[in-house]
N, CA, C and O atoms as a printed pandas DataFrame, in Angstrom:
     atom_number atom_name residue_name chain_id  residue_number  x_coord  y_coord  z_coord
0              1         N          UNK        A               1    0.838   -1.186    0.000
1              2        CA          UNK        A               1    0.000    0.000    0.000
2              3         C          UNK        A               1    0.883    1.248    0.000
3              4         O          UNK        A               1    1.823    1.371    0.785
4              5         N          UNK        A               2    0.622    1.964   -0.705
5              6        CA          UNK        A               2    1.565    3.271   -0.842
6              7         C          UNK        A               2    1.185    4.326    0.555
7              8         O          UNK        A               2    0.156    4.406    1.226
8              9         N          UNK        A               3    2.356    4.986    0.635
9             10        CA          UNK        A               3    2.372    5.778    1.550
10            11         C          UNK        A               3    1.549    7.241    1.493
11            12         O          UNK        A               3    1.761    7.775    0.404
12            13         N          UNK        A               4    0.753    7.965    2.272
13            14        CA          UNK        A               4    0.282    8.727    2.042
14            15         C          UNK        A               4    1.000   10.345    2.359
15            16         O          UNK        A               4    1.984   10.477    3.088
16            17         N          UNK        A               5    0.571   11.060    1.932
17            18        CA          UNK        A               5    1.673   12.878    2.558
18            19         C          UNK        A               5    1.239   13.130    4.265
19            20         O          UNK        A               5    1.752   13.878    5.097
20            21         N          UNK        A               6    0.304   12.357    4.357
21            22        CA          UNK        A               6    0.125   12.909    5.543
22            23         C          UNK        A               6    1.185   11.683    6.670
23            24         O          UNK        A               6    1.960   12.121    7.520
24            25         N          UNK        A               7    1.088   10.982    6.551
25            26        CA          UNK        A               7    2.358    9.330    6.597
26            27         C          UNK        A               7    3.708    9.601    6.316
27            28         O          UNK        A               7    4.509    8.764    6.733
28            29         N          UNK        A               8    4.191   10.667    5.648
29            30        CA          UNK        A               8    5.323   10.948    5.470
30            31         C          UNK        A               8    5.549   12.395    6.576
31            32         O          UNK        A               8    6.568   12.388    7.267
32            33         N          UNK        A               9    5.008   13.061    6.645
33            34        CA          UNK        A               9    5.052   14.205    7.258
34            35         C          UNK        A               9    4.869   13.439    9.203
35            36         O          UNK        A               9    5.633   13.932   10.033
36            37         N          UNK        A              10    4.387   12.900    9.437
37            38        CA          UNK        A              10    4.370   12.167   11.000
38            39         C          UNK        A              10    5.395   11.407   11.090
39            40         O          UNK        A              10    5.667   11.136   12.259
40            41         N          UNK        A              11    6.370   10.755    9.986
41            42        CA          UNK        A              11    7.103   10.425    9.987
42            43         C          UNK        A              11    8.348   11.631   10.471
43            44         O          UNK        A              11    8.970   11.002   11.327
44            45         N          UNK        A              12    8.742   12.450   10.405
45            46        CA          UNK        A              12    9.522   13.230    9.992
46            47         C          UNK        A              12   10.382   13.332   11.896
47            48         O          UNK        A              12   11.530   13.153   12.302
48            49         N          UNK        A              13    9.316   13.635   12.442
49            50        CA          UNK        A              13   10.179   14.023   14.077
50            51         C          UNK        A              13   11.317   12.538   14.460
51            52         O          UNK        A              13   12.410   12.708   14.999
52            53         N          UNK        A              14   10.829   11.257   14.090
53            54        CA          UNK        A              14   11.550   10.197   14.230
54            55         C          UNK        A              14   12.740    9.572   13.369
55            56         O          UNK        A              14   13.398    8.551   13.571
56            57         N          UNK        A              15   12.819   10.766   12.072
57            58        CA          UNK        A              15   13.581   10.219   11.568
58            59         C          UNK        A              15   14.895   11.448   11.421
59            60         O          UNK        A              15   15.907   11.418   10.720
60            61         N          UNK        A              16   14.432   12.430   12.324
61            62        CA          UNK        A              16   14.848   13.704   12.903
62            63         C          UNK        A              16   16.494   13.123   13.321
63            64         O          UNK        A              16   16.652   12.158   14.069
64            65         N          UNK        A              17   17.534   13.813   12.763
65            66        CA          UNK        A              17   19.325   13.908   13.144
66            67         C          UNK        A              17   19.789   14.928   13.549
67            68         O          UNK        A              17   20.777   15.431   13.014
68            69         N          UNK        A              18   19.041   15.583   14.820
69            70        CA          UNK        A              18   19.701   16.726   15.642
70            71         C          UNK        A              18   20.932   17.169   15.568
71            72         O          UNK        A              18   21.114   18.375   15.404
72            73         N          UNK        A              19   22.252   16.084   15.698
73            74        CA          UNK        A              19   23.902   15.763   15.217
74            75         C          UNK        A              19   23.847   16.853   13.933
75            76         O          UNK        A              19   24.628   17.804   13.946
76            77         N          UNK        A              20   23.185   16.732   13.162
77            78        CA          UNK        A              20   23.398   16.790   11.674
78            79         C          UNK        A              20   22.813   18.475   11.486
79            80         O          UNK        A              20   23.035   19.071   10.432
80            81         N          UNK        A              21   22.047   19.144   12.643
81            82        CA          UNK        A              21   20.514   20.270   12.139
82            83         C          UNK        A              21   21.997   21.066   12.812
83            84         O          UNK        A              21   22.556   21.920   12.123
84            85         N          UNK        A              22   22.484   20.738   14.038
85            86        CA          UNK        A              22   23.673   22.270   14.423
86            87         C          UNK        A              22   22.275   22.838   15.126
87            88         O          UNK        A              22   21.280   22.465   15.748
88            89         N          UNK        A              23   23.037   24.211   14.480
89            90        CA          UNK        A              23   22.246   25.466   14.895
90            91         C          UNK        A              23   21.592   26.259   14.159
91            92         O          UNK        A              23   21.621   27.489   14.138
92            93         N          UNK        A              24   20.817   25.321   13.363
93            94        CA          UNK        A              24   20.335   25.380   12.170
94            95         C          UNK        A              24   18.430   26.150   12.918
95            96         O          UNK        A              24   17.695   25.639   13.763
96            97         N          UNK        A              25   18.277   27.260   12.254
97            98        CA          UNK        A              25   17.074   27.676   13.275
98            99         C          UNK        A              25   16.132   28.184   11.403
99           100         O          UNK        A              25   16.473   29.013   10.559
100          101         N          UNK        A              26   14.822   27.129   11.446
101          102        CA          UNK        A              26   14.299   27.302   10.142
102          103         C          UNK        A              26   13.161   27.197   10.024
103          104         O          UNK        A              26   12.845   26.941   11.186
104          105         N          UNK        A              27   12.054   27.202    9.338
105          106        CA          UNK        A              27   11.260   27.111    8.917
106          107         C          UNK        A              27   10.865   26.700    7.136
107          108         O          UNK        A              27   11.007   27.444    6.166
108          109         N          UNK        A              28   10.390   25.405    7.157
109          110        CA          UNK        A              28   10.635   24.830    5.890
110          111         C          UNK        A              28    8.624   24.884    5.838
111          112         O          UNK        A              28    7.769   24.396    6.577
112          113         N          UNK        A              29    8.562   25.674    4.662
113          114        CA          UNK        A              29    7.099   25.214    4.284
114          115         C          UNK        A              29    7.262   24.597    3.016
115          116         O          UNK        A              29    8.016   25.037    2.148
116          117         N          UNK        A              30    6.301   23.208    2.863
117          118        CA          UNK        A              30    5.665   22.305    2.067
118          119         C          UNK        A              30    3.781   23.081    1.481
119          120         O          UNK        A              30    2.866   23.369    2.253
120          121         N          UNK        A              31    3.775   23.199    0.096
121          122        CA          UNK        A              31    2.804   23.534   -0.187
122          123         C          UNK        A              31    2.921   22.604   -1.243
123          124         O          UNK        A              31    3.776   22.701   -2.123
124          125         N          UNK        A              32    1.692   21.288   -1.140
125          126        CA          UNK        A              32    1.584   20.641   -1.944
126          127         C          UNK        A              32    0.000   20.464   -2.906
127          128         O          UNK        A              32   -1.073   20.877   -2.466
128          129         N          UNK        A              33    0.096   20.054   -3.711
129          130        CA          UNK        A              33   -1.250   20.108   -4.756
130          131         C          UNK        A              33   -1.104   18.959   -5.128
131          132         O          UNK        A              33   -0.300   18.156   -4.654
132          133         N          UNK        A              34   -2.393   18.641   -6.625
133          134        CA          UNK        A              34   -2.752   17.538   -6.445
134          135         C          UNK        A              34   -3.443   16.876   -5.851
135          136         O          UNK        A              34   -4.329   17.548   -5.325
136          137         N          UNK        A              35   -3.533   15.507   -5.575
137          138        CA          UNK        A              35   -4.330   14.648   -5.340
138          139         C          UNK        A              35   -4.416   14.295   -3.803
139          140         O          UNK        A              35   -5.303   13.639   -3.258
140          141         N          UNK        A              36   -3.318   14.863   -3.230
141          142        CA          UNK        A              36   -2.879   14.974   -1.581
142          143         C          UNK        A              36   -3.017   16.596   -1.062
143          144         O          UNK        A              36   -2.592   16.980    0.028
144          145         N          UNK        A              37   -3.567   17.302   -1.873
145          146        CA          UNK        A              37   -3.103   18.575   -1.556
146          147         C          UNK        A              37   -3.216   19.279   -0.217
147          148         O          UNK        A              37   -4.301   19.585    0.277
148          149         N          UNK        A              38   -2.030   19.522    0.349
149          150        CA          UNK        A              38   -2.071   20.267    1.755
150          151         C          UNK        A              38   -1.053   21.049    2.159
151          152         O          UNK        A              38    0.039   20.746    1.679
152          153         N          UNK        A              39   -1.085   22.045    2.962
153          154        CA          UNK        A              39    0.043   22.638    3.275
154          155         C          UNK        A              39    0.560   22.203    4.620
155          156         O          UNK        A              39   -0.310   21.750    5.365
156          157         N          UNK        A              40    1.815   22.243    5.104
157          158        CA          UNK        A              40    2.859   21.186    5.775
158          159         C          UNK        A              40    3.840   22.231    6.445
159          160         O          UNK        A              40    3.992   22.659    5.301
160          161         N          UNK        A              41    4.555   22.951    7.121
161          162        CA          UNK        A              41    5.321   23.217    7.887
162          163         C          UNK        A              41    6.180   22.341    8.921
163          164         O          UNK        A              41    5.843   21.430    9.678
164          165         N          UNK        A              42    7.686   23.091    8.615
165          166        CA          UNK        A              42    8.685   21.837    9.689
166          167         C          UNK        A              42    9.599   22.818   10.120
167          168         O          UNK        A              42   10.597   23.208    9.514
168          169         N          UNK        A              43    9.099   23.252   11.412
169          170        CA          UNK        A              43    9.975   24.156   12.457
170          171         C          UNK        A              43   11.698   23.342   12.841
171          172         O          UNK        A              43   11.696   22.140   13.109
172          173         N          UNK        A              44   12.859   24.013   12.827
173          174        CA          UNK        A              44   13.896   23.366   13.183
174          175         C          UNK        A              44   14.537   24.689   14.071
175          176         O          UNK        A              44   14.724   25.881   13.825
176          177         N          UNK        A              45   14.733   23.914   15.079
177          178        CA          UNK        A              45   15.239   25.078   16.520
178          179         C          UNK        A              45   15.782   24.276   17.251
179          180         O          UNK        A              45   15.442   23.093   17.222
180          181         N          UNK        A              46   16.833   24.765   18.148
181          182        CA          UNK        A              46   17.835   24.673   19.109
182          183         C          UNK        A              46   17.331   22.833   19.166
183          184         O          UNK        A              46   16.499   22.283   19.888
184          185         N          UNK        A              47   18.333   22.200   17.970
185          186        CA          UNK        A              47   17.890   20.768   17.829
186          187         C          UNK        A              47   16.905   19.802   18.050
187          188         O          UNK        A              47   17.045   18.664   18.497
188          189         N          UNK        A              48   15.632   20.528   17.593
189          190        CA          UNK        A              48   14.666   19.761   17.620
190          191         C          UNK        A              48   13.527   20.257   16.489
191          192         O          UNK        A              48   13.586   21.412   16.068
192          193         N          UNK        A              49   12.464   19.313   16.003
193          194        CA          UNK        A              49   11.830   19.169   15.070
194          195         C          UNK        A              49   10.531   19.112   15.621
195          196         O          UNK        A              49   10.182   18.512   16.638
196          197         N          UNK        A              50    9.475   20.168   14.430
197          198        CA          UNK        A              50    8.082   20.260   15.067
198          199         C          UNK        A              50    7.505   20.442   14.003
199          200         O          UNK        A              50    7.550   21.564   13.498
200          201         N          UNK        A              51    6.714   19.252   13.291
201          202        CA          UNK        A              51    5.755   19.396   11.843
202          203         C          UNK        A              51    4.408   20.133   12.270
203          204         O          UNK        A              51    3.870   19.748   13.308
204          205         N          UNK        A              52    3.950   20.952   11.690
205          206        CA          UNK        A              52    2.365   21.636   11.783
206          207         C          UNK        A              52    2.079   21.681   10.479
207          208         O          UNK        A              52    2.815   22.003    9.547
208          209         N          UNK        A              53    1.068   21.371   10.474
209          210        CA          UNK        A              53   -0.230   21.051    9.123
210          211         C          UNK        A              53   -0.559   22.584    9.090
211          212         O          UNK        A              53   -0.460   23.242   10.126
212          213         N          UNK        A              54   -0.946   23.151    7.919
213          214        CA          UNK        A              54   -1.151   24.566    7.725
214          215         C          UNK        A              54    0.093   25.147    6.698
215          216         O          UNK        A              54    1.020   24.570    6.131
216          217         N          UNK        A              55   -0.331   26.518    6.741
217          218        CA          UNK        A              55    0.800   27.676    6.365
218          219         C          UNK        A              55    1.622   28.343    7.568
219          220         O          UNK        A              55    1.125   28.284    8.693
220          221         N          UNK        A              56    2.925   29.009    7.369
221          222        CA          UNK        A              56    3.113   29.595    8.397
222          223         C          UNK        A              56    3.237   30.688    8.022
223          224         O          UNK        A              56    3.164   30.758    6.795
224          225         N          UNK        A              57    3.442   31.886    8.661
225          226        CA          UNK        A              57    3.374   33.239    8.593
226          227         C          UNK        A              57    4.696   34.194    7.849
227          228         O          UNK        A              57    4.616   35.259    7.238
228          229         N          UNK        A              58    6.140   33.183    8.237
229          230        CA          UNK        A              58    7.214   33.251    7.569
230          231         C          UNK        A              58    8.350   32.391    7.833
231          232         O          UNK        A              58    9.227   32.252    8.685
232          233         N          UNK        A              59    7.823   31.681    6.343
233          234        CA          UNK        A              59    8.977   30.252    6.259
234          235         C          UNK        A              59   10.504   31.083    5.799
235          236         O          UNK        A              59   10.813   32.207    5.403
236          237         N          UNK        A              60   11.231   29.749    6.130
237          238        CA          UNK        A              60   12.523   30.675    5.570
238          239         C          UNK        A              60   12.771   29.933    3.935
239          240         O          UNK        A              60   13.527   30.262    3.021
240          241         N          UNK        A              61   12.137   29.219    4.014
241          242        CA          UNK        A              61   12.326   28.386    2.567
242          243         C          UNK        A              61   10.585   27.694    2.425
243          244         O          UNK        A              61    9.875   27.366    3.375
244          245         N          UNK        A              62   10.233   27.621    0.957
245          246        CA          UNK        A              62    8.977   27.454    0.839
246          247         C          UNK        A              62    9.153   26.519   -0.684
247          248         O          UNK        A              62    9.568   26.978   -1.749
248          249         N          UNK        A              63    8.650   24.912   -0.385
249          250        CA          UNK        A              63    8.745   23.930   -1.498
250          251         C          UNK        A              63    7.562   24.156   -1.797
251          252         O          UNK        A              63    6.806   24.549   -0.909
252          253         N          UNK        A              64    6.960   23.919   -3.471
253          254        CA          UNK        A              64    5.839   23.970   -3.911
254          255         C          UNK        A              64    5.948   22.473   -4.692
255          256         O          UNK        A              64    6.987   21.981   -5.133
256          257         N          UNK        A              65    4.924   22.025   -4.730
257          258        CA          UNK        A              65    5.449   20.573   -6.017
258          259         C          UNK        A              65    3.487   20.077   -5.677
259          260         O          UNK        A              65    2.679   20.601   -4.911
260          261         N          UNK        A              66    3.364   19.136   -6.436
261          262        CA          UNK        A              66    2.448   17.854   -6.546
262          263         C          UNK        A              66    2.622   16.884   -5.376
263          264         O          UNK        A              66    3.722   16.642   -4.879
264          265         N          UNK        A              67    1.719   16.460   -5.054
265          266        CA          UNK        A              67    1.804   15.487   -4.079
266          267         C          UNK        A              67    2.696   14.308   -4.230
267          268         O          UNK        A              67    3.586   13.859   -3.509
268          269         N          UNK        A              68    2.041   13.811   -5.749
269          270        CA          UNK        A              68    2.797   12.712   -5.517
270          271         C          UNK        A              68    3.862   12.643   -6.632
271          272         O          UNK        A              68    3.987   11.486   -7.035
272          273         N          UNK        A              69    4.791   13.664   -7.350
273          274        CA          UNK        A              69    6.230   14.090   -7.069
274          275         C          UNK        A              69    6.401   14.106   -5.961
275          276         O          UNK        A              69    6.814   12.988   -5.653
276          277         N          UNK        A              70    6.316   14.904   -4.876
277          278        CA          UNK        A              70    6.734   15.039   -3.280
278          279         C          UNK        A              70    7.187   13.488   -3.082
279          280         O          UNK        A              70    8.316   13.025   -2.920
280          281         N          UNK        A              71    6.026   12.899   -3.146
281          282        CA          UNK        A              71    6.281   11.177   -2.357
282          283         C          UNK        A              71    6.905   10.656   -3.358
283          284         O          UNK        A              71    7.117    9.484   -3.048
284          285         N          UNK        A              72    7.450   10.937   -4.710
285          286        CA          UNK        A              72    8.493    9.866   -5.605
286          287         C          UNK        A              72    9.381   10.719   -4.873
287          288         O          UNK        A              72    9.693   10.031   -3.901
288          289         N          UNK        A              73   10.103   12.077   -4.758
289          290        CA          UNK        A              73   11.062   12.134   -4.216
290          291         C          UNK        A              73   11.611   11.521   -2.709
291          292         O          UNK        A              73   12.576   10.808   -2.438
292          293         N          UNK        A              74   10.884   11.938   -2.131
293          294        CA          UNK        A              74   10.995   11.085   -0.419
294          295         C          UNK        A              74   11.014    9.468   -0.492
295          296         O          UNK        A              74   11.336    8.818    0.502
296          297         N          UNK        A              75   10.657    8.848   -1.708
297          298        CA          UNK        A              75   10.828    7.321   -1.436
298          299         C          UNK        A              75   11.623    7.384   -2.408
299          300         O          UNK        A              75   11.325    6.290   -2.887
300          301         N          UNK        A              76   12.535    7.848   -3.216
301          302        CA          UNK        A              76   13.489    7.697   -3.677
302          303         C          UNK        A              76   13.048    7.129   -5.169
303          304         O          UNK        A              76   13.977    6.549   -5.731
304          305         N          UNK        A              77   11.965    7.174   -5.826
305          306        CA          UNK        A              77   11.647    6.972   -7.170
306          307         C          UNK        A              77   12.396    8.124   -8.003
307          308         O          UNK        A              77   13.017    7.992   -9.058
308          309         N          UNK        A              78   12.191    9.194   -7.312
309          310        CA          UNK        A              78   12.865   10.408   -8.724
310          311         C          UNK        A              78   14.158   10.853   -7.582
311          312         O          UNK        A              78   14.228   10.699   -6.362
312          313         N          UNK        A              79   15.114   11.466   -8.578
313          314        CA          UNK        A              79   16.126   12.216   -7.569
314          315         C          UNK        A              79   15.835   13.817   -7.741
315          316         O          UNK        A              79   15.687   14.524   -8.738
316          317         N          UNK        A              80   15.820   14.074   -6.384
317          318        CA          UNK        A              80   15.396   15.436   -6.151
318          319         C          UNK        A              80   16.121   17.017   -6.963
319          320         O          UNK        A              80   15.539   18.073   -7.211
320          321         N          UNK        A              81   17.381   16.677   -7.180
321          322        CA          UNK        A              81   17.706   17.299   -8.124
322          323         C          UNK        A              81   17.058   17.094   -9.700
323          324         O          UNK        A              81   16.893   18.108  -10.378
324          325         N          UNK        A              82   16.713   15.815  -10.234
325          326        CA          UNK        A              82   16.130   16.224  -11.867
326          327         C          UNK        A              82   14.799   16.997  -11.433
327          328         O          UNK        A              82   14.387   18.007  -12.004
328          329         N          UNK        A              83   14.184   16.373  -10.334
329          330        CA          UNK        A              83   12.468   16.834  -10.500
330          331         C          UNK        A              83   12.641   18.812  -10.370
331          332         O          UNK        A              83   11.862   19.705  -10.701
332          333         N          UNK        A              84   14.030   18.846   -9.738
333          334        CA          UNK        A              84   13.734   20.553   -9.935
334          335         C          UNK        A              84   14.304   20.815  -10.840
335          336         O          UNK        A              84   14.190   22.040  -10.873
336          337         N          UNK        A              85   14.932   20.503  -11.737
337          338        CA          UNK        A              85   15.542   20.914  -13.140
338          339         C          UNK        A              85   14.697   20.649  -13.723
339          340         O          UNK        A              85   14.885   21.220  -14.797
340          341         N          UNK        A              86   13.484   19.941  -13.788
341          342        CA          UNK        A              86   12.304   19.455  -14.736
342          343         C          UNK        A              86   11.491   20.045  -13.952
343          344         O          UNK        A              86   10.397   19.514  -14.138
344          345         N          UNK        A              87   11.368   21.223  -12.812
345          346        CA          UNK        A              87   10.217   22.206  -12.841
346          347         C          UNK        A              87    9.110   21.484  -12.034
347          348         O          UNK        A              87    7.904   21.698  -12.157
348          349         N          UNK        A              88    9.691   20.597  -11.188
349          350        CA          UNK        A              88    8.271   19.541  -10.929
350          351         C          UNK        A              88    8.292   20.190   -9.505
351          352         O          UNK        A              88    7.240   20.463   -8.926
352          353         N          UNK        A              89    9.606   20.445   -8.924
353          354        CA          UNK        A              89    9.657   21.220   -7.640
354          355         C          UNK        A              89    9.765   22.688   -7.557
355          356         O          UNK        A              89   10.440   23.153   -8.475
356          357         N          UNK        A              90    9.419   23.326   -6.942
357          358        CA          UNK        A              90   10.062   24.998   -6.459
358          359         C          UNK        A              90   10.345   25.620   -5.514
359          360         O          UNK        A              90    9.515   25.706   -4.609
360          361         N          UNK        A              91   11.806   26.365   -5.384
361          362        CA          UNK        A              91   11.792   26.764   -4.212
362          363         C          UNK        A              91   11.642   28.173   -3.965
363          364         O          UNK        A              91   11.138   28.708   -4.953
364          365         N          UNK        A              92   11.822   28.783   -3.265
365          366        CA          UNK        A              92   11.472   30.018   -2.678
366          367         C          UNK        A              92   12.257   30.201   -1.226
367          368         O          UNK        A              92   12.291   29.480   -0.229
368          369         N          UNK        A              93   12.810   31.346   -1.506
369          370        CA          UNK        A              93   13.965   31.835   -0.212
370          371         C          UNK        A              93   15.240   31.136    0.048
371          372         O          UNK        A              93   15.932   31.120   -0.970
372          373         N          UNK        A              94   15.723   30.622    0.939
373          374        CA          UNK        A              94   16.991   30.164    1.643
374          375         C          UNK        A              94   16.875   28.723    1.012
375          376         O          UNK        A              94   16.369   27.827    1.687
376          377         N          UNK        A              95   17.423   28.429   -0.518
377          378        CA          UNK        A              95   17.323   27.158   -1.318
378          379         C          UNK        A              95   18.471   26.313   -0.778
379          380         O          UNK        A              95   18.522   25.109   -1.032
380          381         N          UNK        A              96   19.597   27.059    0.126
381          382        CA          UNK        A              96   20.685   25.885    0.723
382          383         C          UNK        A              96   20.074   25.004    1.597
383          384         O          UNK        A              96   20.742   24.012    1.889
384          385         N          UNK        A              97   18.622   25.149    2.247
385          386        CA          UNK        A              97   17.721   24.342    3.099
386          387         C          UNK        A              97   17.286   23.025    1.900
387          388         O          UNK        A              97   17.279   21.799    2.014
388          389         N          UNK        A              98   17.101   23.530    1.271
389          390        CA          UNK        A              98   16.638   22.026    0.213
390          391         C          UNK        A              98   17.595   21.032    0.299
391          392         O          UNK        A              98   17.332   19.831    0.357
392          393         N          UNK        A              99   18.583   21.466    0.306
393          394        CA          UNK        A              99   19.901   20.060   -0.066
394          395         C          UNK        A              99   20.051   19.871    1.506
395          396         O          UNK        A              99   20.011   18.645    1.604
396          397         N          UNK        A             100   20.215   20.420    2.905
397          398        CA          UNK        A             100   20.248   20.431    4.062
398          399         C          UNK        A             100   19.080   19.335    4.579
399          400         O          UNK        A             100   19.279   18.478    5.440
400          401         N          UNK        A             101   18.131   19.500    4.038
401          402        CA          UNK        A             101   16.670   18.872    4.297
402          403         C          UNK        A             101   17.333   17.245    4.550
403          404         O          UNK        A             101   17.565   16.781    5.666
404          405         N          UNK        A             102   17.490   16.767    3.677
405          406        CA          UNK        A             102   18.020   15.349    3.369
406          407         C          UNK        A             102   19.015   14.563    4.185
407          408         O          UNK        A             102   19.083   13.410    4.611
408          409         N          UNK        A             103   19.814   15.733    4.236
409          410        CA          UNK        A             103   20.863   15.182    5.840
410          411         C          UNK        A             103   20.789   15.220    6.765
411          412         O          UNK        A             103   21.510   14.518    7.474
412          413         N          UNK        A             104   19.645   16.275    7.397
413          414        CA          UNK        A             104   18.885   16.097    8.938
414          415         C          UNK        A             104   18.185   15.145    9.186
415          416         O          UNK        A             104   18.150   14.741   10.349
416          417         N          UNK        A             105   17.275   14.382    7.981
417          418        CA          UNK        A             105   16.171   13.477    7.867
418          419         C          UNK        A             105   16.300   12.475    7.183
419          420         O          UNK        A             105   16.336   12.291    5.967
420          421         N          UNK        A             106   16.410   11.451    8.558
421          422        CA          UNK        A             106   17.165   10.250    7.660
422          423         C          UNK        A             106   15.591    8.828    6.911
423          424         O          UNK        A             106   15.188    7.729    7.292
424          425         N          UNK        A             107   15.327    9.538    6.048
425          426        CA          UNK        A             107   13.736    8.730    5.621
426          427         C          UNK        A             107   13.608    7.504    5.090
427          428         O          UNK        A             107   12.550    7.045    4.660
428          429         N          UNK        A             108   14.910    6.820    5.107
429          430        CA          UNK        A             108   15.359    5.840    3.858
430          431         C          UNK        A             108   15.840    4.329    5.104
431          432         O          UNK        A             108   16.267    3.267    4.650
C-alpha cells in the first residue's frame, strides 16, 4: 500500500538527526497540490523538530510541487535534483535548506 503525505510528514520528528541540524534555526514550508493537496510546515530550533499542518506566517524556505512528485522524491523513485531541473519542484527563499533537508532526515 503506498504511503500517504500525511504518513510521510508524522514520519519526519523520528527520523529527525539533531547531530546533523547544528544550529540550524528554520522554517521549511511544504505547499503541496494535487491529489494529496495540503500545506505542511517543519519548524527546526535549538535541535529539535516540530511538523504543523497549515501555512506559516514566515517560512525561511517554501517547497511547492504535486503530491505525488513530493512522495516519488521522499521514497526515492525520482532524484530530487532532476524533479527541480524538470520544474516539478520549487523553491522560494533560503534554497541551501533544500539540499540540508536530506541530511537532517534520515527517511530511507
Amino acid at each position: 500500500m503506498a504511503i500517504t503525505i500525511e504518513e510521510l510528514f508524522d514520519k519526519l520528528p523520528g527520523a529527525f538527526l539533531p547531530e546533523k541540524a547544528g544550529d540550524m534555526d528554520a522554517v521549511i514550508q511544504f505547499v503541496l497540490t494535487g491529489e494529496e493537496a495540503s500545506d505542511w510546515y517543519v519548524l527546526i530550533k535549538d535541535r529539535a523538530v516540530k511538523v504543523e499542518k497549515g501555512l506559516h506566517e514566515a517560512p525561511t524556505m517554501t517547497l511547492s510541487a504535486d503530491s505525488q512528485d513530493y512522495k516519488d522524491i521522499v521514497t526515492g523513485r525520482v532524484q530530487p535534483m532532476s524533479a527541480f531541473m524538470q520544474g516539478k519542484v520549487k523553491l522560494q527563499g533560503n534554497l541551501n535548506l533544500a539540499m540540508k533537508f536530506s541530511e537532517i532526515f534520515k527517511l530511507s
